[in-house]
C-alpha positions as CSV (number, residue, x, y, z in Angstrom):
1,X,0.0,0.0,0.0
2,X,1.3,3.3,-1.0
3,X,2.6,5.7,1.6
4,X,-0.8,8.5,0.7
5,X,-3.1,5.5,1.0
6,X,-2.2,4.7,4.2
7,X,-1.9,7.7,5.4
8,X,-5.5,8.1,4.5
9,X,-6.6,5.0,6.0
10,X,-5.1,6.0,8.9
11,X,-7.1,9.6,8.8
12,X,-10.5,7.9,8.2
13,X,-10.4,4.8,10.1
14,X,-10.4,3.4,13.0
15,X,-7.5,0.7,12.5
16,X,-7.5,-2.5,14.9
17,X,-5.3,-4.8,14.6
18,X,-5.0,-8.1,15.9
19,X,-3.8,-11.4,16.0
20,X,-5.4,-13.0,12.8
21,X,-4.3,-17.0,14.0
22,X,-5.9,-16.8,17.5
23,X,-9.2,-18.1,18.0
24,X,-9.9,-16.1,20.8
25,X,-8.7,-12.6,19.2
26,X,-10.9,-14.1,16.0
27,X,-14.0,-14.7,18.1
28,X,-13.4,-11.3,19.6
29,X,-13.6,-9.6,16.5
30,X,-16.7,-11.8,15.1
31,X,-18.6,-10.6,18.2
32,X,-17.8,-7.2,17.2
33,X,-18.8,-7.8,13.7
34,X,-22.1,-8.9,15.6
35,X,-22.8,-5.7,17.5
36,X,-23.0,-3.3,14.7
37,X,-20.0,-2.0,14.1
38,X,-19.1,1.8,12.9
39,X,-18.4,2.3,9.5
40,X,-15.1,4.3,10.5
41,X,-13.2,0.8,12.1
42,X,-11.6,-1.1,10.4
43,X,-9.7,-4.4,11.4
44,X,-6.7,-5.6,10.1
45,X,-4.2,-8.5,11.2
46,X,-0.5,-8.4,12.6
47,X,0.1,-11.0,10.1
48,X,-0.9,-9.1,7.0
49,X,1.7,-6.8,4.7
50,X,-0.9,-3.4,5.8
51,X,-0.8,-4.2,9.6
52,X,3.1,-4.4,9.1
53,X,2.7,-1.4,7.7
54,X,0.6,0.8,10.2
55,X,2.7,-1.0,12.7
56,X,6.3,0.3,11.2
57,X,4.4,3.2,10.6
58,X,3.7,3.9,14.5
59,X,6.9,2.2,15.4
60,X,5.1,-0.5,17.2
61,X,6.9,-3.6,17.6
62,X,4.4,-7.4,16.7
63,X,3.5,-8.5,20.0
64,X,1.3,-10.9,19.4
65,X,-0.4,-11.1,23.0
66,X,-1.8,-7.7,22.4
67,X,-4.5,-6.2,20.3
68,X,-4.2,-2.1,18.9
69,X,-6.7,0.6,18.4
70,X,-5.4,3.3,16.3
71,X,-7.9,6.5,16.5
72,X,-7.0,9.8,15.0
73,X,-3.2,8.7,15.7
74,X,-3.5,7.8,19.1
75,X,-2.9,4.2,20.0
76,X,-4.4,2.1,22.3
77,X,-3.0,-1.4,23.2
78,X,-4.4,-4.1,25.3
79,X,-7.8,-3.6,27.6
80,X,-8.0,0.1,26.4
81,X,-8.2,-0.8,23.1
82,X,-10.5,-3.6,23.5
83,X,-12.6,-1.5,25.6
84,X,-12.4,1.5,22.9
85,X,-13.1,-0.7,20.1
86,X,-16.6,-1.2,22.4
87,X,-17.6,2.3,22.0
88,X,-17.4,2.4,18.0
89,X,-20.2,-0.4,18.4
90,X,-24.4,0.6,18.2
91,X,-25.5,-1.7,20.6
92,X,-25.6,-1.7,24.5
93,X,-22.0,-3.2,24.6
94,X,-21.0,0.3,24.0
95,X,-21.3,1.3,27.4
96,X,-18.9,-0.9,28.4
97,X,-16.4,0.7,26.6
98,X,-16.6,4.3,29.3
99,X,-14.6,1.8,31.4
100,X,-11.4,3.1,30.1
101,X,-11.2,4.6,32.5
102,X,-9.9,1.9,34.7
103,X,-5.9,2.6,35.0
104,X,-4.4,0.3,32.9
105,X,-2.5,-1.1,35.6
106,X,-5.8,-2.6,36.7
107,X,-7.6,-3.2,33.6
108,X,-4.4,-5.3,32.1
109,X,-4.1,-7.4,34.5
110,X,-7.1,-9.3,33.3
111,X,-6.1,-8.8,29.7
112,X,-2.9,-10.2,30.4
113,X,-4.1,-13.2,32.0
114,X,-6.5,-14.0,28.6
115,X,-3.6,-13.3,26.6
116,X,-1.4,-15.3,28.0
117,X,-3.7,-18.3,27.9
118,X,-5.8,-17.3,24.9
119,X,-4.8,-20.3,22.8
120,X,-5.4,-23.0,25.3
121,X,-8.8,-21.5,25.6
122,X,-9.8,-21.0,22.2
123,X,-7.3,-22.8,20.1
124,X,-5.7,-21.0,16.1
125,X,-8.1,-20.3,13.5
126,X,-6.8,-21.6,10.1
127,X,-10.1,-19.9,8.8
128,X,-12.5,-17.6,9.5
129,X,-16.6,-17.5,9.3
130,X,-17.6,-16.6,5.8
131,X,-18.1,-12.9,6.2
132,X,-21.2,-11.2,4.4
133,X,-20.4,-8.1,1.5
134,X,-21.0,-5.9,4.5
135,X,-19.0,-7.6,7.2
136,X,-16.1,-7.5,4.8
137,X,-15.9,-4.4,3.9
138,X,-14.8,-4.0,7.8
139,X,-11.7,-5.5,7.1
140,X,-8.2,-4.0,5.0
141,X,-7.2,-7.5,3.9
């Protein structure tokens, strides 16, 4: 993706990117695919060549045991972003999202404990759900 194209992504989207193998991370994102999503995110995996490229572009090493939220060039890792990603939703799950304002001292603790264990509790995806026209148009790649 060219440098202006991604820079425009960047502008117009909400970018999260995550873990595209995890079955956990991928159930994660189906349920957000399920709550009505905004049409500003956009979600896009570590392992792809554009979330290499946001990444490189933020300077943000792959660490897999995390999941970003890239708004307006601020980014979010871990609980915060999980729990931003909630507020770009249109149904009641949205509210959970205000609890960002946990300290992320607190909030990562349990993050870190579902990371850590996230493929013994939900396995690797070789494949995802078939996604409708809509549903994919969420997605960079």
């Amino acid at each position: 993706m060219t440098t202006k194209k991604l820079d425009e992504l960047i502008e117009h989207h909400h970018i999260v990117i995550y873990d595209g193998v995890c079955g956990f991370c991928d159930a994660s994102i189906q349920f957000i695919l399920d709550q009505k999503p905004s049409n500003e995110l956009r979600f896009v995996s570590f392992q792809s060549e554009t979330g290499q490229q946001i990444m490189a572009k933020f300077n943000l090493e792959i660490n897999l045991d995390t999941i970003i939220l890239i708004e307006k060039g601020i980014v979010r890792q871990k609980a915060k972003a999980f729990l931003g990603i909630l507020t770009h939703v249109e149904s009641p799950y949205r509210f959970v999202g205000y609890f960002t304002i946990i300290p992320s001292f607190i909030s990562n603790v349990f993050y870190d404990i579902i990371a850590k264990y996230r493929y013994k509790i939900m396995g690797k995806v070789a494949q995802c759900r078939l996604l409708t026209p809509t549903e994919r148009a969420f997605f960079l790649e």
